[in-house]
LUMLUM-43974 format. One line per 4 residues: their letters; for each residue x, y, z of N, C-alpha, C. Coordinates in Angstrom, 1 decimal, m for minus. Each point is the difference from the previous one (the first is absolute). Example, Ala and Ser with C-alpha at 12.3 -4.5 7.8 and 13.67 -1.06 7.14 Angstrom:
AS = 13.2/m5.7/7.8/m0.9/1.2/0.0/0.9/1.2/0.0 ~ m0.4/1.1/m0.7/0.9/1.1/0.0/m0.8/1.1/0.8
# end
This chain:
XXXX = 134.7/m24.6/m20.2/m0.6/m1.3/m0.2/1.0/m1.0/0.4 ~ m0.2/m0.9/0.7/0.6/m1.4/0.4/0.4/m0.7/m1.1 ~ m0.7/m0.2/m0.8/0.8/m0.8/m1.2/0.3/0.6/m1.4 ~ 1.0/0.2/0.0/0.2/1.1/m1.4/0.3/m1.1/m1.1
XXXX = 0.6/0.7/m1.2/0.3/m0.9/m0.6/2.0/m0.6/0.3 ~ 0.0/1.1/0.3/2.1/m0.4/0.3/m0.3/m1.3/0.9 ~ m0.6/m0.2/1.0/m0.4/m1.0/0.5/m0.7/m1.2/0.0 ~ m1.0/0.3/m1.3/m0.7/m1.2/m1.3/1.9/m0.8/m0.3
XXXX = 0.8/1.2/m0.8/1.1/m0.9/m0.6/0.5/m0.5/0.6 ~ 0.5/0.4/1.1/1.0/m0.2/1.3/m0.7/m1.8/0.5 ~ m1.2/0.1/0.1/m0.3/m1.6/0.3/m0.4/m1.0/m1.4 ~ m0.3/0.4/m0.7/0.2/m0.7/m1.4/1.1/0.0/m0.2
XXXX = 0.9/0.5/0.4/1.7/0.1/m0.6/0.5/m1.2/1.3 ~ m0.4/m0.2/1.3/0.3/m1.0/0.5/m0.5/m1.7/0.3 ~ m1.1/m0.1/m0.5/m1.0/m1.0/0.0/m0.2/m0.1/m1.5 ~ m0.1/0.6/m0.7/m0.6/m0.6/m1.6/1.9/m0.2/m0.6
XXXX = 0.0/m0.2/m1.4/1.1/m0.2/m0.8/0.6/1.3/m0.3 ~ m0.9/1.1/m0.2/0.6/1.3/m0.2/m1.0/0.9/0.1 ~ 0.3/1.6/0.1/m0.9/1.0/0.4/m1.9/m0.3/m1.1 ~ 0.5/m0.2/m0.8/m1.4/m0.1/m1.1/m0.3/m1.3/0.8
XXXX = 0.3/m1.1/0.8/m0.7/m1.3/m0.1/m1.2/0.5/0.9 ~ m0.8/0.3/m0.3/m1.3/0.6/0.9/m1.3/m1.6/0.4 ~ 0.3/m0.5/m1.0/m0.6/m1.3/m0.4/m0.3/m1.2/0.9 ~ 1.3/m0.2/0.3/0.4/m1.3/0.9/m0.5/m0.1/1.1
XXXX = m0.2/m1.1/0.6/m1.2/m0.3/1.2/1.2/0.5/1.1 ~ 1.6/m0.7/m0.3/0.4/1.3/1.0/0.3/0.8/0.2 ~ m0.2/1.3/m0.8/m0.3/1.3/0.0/m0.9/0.6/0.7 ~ m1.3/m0.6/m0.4/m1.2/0.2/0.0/m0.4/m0.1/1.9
XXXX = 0.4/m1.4/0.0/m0.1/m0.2/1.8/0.7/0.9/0.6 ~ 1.3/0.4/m0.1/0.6/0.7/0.7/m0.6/1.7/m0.2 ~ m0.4/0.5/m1.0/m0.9/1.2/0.1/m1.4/m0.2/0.7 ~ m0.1/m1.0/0.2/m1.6/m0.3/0.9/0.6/m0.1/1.2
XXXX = 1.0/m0.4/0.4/0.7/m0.1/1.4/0.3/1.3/0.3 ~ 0.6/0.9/m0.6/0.2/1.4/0.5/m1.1/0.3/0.0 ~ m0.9/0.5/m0.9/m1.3/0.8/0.4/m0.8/m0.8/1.3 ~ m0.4/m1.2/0.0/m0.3/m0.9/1.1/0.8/0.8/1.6
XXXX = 1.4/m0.1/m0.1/0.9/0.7/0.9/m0.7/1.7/0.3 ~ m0.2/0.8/m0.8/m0.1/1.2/0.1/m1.4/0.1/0.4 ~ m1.1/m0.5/m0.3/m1.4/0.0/0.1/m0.4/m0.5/1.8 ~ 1.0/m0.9/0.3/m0.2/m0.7/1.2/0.6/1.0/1.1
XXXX = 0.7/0.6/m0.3/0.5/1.4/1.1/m0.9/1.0/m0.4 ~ m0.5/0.2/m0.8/m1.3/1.3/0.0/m1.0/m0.4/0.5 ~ m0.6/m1.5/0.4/m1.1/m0.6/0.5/0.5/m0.1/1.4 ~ 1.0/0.0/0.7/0.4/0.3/1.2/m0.4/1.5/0.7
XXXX = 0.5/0.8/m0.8/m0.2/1.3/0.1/m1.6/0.5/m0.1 ~ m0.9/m0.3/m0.9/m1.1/0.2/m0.7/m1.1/m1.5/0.0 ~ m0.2/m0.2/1.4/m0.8/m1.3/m0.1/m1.6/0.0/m0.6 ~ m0.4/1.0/0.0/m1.4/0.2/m0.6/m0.1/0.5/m1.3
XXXX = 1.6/m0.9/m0.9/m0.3/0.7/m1.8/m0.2/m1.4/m0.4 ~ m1.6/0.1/m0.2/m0.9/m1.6/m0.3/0.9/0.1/m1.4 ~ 0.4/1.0/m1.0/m0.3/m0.4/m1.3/1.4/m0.6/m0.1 ~ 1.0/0.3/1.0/1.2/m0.5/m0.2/0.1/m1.1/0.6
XXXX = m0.5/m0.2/0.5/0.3/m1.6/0.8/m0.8/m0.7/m1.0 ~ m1.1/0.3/m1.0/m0.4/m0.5/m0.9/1.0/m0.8/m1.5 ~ 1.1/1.1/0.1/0.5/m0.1/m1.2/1.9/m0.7/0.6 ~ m0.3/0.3/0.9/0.9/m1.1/0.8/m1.1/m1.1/m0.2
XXXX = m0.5/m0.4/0.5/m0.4/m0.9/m0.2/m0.1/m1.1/m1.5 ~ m0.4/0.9/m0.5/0.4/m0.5/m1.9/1.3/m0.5/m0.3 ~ 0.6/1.0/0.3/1.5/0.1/m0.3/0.8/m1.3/1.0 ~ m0.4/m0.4/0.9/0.7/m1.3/0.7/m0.9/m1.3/m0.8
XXXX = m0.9/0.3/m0.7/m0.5/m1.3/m0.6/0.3/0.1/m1.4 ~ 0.7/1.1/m0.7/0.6/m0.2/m1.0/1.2/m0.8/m0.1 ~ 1.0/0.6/1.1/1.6/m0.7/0.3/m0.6/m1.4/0.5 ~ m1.2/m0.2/0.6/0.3/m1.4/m0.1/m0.5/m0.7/m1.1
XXXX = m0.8/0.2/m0.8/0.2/m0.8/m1.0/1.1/m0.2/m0.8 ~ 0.8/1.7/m0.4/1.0/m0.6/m0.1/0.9/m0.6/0.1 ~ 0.2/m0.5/1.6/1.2/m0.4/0.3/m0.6/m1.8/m0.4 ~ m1.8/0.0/0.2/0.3/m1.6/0.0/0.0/m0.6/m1.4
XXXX = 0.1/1.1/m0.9/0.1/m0.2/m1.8/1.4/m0.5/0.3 ~ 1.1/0.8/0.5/1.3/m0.2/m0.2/0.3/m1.2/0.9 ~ m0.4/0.0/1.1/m0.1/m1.3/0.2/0.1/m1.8/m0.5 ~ m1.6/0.6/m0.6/m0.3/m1.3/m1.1/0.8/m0.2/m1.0
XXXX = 0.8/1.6/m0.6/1.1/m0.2/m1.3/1.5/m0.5/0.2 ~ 0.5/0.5/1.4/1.4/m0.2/0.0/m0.1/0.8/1.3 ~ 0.3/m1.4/1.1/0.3/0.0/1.2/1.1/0.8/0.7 ~ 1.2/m0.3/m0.8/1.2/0.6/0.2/0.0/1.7/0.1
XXXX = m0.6/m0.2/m0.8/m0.1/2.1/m0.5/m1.0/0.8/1.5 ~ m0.9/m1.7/m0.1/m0.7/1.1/1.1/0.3/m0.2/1.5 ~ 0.7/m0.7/0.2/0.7/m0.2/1.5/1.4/1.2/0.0 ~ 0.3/0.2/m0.9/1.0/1.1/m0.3/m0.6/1.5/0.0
XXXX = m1.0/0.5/m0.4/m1.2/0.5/0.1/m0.3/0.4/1.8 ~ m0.7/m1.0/m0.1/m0.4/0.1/1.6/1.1/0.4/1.0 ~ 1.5/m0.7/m0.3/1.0/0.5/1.1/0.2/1.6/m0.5 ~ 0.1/0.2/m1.1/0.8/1.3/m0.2/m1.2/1.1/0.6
XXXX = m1.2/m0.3/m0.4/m0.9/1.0/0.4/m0.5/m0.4/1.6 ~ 0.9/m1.0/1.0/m0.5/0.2/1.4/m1.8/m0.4/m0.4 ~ m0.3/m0.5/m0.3/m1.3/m0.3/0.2/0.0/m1.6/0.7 ~ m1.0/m0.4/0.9/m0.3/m0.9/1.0/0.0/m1.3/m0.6
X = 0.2/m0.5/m1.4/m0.7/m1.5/m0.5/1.9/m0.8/m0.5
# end
């Protein structure tokens, strides 16, 4: 499987406060960024899996809402955010 859990901690352990911070918007984005990452090279490979391009699809309108919650909360966090995870904004 692509995302195990050693790899759950491993990016909660770098983006959240500590391995348990599962919580935090930047945790959270950055596990939507990796699966987002991983789903988008299987739809390269696999262009006729409707149900995943589906759930990609979900899944890029979840991270943005939350990125524009964090936004609205505290700018700094999310411009820090967006550089560490290479995202476009």
């Amino acid at each position: 499987m692509y995302l195990d859990s050693a790899k759950k901690v491993e990016i909660f352990e770098k983006y959240g406060e500590n391995a348990q911070d599962t919580g935090s918007v930047e945790s959270q984005v950055a596990l939507f960024t990796y699966r987002i990452q991983h789903l988008t090279e299987h739809l390269k490979q696999n262009h006729k899996d409707f149900g995943t391009a589906r759930a990609l699809t979900k899944m890029v309108g979840r991270r943005r809402k939350l990125l524009k919650y964090l936004y609205n909360k505290d700018i700094t966090r999310y411009r820090a955010l967006i550089k560490a995870l290479g995202l476009r904004k």
